[in-house]
N, C-alpha and C positions, 0 to 999 in steps of 0.2 A: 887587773883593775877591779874592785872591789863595784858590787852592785848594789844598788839602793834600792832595798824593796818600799813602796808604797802601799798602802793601803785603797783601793778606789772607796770613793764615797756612793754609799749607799742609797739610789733611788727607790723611791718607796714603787712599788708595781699595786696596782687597786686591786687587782684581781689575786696577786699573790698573797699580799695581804688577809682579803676575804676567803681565803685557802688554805691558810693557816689558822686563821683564827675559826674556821668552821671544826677544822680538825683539834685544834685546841678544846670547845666546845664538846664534843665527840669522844675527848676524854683522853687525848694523845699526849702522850709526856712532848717534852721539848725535843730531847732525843730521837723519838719514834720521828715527829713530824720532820726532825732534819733529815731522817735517811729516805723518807719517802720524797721528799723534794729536792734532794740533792743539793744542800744547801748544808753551811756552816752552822752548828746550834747556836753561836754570837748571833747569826741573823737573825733568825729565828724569834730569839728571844728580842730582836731588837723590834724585829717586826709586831710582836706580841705586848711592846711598853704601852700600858697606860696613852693615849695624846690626850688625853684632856680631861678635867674634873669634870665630875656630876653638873652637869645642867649646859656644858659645851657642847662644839660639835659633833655629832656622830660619828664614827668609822661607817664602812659600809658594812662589812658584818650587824653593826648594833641597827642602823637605821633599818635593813632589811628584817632584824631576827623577830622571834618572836614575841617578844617584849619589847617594840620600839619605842623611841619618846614621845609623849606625847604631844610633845611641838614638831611631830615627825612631817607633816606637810608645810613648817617653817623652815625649817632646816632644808627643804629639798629647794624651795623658794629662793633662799639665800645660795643653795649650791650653781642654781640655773645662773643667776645675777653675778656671784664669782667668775663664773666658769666662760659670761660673756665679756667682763671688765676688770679678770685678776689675774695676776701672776704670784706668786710664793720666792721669797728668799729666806732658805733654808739655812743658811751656813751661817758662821761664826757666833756671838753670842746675842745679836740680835736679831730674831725671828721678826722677817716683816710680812705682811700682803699689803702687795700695793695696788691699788682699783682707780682706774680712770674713770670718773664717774660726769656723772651733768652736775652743772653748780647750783642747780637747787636739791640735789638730792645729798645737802650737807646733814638735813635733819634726818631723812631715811637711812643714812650709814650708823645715826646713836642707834637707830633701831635696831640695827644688823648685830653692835655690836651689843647691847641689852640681850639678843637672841641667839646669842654666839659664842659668847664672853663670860667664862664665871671668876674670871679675876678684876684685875686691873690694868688695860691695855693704854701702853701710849698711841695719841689717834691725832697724828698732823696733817691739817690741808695747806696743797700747796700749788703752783700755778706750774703748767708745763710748756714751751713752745710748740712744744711738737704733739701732746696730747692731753691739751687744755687743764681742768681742773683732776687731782688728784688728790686720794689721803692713802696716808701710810699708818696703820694699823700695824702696832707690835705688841707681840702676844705668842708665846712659844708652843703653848696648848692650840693656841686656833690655827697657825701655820704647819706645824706637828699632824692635826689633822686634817687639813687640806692636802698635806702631801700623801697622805694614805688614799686619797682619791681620784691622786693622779695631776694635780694643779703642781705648775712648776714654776722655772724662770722667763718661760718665753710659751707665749701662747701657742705658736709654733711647734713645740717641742713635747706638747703633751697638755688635756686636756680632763675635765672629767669623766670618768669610764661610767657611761652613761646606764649602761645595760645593770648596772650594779642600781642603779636608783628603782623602788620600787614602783612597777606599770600603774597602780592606784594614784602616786606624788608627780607622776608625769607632768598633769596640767598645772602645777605647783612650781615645777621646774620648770618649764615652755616661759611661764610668766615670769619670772626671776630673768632670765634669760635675754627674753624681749624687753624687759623693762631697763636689765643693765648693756642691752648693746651701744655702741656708740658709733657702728657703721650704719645708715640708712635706717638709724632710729624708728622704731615704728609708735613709742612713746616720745611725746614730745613737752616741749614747754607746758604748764599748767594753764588751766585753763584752754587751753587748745582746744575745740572740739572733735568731737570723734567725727568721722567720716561717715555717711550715710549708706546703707545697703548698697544702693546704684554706683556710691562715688567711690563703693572700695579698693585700694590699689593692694597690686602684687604685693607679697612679702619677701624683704630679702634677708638671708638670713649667712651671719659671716663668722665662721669659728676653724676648730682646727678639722680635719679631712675623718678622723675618726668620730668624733662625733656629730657631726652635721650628718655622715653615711647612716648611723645608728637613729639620729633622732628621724632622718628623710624615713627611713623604715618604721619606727614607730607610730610616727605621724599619719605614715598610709596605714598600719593597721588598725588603730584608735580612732582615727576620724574619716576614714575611707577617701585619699584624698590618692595620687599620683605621685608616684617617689621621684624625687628630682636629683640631678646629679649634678655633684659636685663642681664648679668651675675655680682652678687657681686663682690667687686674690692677693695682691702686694709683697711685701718682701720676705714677711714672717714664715713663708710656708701655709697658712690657711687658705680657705677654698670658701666658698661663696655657693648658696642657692638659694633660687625665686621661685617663692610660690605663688600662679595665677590668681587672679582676685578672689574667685571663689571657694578656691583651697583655702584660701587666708585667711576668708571668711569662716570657716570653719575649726579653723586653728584658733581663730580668737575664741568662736563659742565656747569651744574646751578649756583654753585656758585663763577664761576670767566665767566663768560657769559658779566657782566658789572661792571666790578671793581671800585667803585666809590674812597673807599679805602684800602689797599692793604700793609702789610709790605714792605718792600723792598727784605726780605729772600726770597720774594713768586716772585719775577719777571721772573721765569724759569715758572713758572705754569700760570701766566698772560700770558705771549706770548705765552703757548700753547693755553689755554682752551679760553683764552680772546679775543674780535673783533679785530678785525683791527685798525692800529691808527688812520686812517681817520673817524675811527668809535665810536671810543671813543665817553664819553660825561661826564661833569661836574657835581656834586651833589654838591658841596663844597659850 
């Protein structure tokens, strides 16, 4: 009986990625870096294409290197907000992210896609039973390089590789993050007011088990807070943790300290946590 070889489809790895393209960088033919990673030069070089024209998303190599963009703490904003309400479908010939988002953050998605986008994406909203309002954003370059970051088809399944975002874009990511969850929201309806020092409640915070572990570790180094541990959470595979009110409170300071961008549901928490107008400053 005759066998049918397949091909498996290629998952992008963040970190492999960012491995190759340091040693690309470094000055490593395609060759060199296939024998050092034990890897196919096809790979390789596939890992190495282009995702996206000038003024799109970063890879992780471009966002960390030495020339980043200088919308580099926009990008890290957007990556946190994906990374709490996306998932990527990578296959056939239309590249989507699909984001569950709140229904007033129909105007904050042109934003994403103005900051995201340097073509022309199709961007459909649409209603879900099971997970309320959604838009489908298709765009081959923006999906192309969300997958180099590790965003997949199932939250579950794979996440963004956190440690790859740079320590400085943290509180840029924390706020993207917080602003696009849709579990136990800590961003709410506009106009809502922010909570008072006294009236602050625990933070809960719901994503895939590697990154919640990375960002619990970051979060105690950066804001000196108690690392908290992971607990299972619904059917996807993610894990779930609570931070006490005043870890929370501290998390907030950090990550609205310099809101470069910011839903509009969050402007009770900008005028708390955030400088002064005079103080303000532009990333854009």
């Amino acid at each position: 009986m005759m066998r049918i070889l397949t091909r498996p489809t290629l998952r992008h790895d963040p970190k492999m990625v960012y491995a190759v393209s340091a040693d690309r960088a470094a000055g490593m033919t395609v060759e060199e870096i296939a024998i050092k990673h034990g890897l196919p030069a096809l790979t390789i070089k596939t890992l190495l294409r282009p995702t996206g024209q000038p003024g799109g998303l970063c890879t992780p190599y471009e966002l960390a290197g030495a020339d980043p963009p200088r919308n580099a703490a926009v990008q890290a904003y957007w990556l946190g907000y994906i990374a709490a309400a996306g998932r990527v479908f990578n296959h056939g010939s239309s590249r989507t992210l699909l984001l569950a988002i709140h229904a007033e953050d129909e105007g904050h998605i042109q934003t994403l896609v103005a900051d995201l986008v340097s073509g022309h994406p199709s961007v459909e909203f649409a209603d879900s039973n099971l997970d309320g309002r959604q838009v489908y954003i298709r765009d081959r370059d923006l999906v192309e390089a969300l997958a180099t970051w590790g965003i997949c088809d199932s939250p579950g399944r794979g996440s963004i590789s956190l440690e790859l975002v740079p320590r400085r874009l943290l509180p840029d990511f924390v706020r993207g993050f917080l602003e696009g969850a849709r579990v136990d929201p800590p961003v709410r309806r506009a106009g809502a007011r922010a909570s008072s020092p006294r009236g602050h409640r625990p933070l809960t915070l719901t994503g895939h088990p590697a990154l919640l572990a990375t960002l619990s570790q970051m979060l105690s180094a950066i804001c000196g807070i108690g690392q908290s541990a992971g607990i299972p959470w619904g059917s996807e595979g993610l894990t779930r943790i609570t931070l006490p009110p005043q870890d929370a409170l501290r998390v907030m300071h950090m990550a609205y300290a310099r809101p470069v961008r910011s839903t509009p549901r969050a402007a009770a928490l900008v005028a708390r946590f955030g400088p002064q107008p005079d103080q303000r400053y532009s990333d854009a």
